[in-house]
N, C-alpha and C positions, 0 to 999 in steps of 0.2 A: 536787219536785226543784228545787234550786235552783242559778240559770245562774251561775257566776265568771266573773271576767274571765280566768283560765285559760283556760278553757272557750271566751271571746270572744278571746284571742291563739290558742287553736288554728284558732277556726274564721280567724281572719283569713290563719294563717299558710299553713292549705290555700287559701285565694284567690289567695294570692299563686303556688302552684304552678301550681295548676289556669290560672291566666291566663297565665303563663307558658309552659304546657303547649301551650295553647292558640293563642295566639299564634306561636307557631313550627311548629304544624301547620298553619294557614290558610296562613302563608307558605310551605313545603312542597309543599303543594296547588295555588298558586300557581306556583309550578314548573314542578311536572308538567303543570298545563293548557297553562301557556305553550310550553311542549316540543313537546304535540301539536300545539299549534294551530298553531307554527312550522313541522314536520316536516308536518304535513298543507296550508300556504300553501306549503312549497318545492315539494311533490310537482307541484302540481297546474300552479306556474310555468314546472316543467319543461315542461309537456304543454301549455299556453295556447295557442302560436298555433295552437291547431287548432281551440276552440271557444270562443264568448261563454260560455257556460255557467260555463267554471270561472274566468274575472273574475269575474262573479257573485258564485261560491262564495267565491274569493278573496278578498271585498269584505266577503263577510259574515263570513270568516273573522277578520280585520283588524279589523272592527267589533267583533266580539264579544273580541277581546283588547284593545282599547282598554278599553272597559266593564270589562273582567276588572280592569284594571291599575287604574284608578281606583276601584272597587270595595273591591280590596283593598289597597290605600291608606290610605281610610279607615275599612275594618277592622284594621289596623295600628296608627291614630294612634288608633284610639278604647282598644283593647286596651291598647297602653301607658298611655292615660290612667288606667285600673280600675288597674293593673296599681300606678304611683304612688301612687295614692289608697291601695290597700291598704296600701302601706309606709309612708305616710305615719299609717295609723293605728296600724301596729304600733311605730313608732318612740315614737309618742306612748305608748303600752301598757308600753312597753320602761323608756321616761323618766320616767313616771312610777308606777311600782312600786315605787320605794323608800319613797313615800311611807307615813308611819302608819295603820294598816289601811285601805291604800288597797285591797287584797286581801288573800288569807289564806293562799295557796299560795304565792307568789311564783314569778319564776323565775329559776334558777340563772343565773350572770354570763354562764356559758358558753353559755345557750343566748338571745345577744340578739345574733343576726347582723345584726337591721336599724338597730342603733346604729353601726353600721360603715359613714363616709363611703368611698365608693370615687371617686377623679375619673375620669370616663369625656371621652375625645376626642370632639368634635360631631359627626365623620364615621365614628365606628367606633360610636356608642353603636346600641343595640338599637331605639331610638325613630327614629332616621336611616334605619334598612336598612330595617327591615318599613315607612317612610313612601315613600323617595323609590324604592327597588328596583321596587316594583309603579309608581311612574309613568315610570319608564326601560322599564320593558315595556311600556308603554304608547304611549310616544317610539317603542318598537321597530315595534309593530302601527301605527303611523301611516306610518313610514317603510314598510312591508311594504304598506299603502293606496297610497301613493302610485305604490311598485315597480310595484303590479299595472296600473295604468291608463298611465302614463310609459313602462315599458320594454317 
C-alpha cells in the first residue's frame, strides 16, 4: 500500500487537532487543581490559629501549586510549540500542491484552512494564556506561602 501525501496532510491535519485538543484540556485540569488547592489553603486559614499542623499543610499546599503553575507552563509552551510545527508543515503541504505531480489526489481549494494568515494580539493569543496563566497561579500559591507564615 502505498502512503500519499493525502494520506501525510491527513495524518498532519489530525495533530494539529489532537494537540489542540490537548492543550486546552491540561489547561482545564490546571484549573480545577488550582480551585482545590485554593478552596482547601482557604479552609484550613480559616482554622490556623489553633494548630502548627495546618501551616504545615498550608505550606505544602502552596508548595505543590507553585510546582503545579510552573509545570504547566511549560506544558503549555511546549504544546504550542508541536502545535506550530504542525501548521507549519501543513501550510507547506497546502503551498506546494499545486505543483506538477507533486501528488495525485490533490486537495480541493476549499479545504486548505492553514493557508489562512489570521493576526492574533500578543496578549490574547493561545501561546500567551496556556504560558503566562499557569505562572500567575503560581504568583498566586507564593502569595498564599507567604499569607500562611505573615498573617
Amino acid at each position: 500500500m502505498k502512503i500519499g501525501y493525502g494520506d501525510i496532510y491527513g495524518s498532519y491535519r489530525d495533530l494539529v487537532m489532537q494537540s489542540e485538543n490537548l492543550s486546552w484540556s491540561r489547561f482545564q485540569n490546571l484549573l480545577i487543581i488550582n480551585s482545590i488547592l485554593v478552596v482547601a489553603w482557604a479552609t484550613l486559614f480559616d482554622a490556623k490559629h489553633a494548630h502548627l499542623w495546618a501551616k504545615v499543610v498550608m505550606t505544602a499546599i502552596s508548595v505543590l501549586g507553585i510546582l503545579t503553575g510552573v509545570t504547566w507552563a511549560d506544558l503549555g509552551k511546549r504544546g504550542r510549540q508541536y502545535l506550530d510545527l504542525y501548521k507549519v508543515k501543513l501550510r507547506a503541504i497546502e503551498e506546494h500542491h499545486d505543483k506538477k505531480d507533486w501528488w495525485e489526489d490533490g486537495i480541493p481549494i476549499t479545504d486548505r484552512p492553514f493557508q489562512i494568515e489570521v493576526a492574533t494580539c500578543r496578549f490574547s493569543s493561545s501561546t500567551f494564556l496556556l504560558f503566562w496563566t499557569p505562572l500567575l497561579f503560581a504568583l498566586m500559591n507564593l502569595t498564599l506561602l507567604l499569607a500562611t507564615w505573615l498573617c
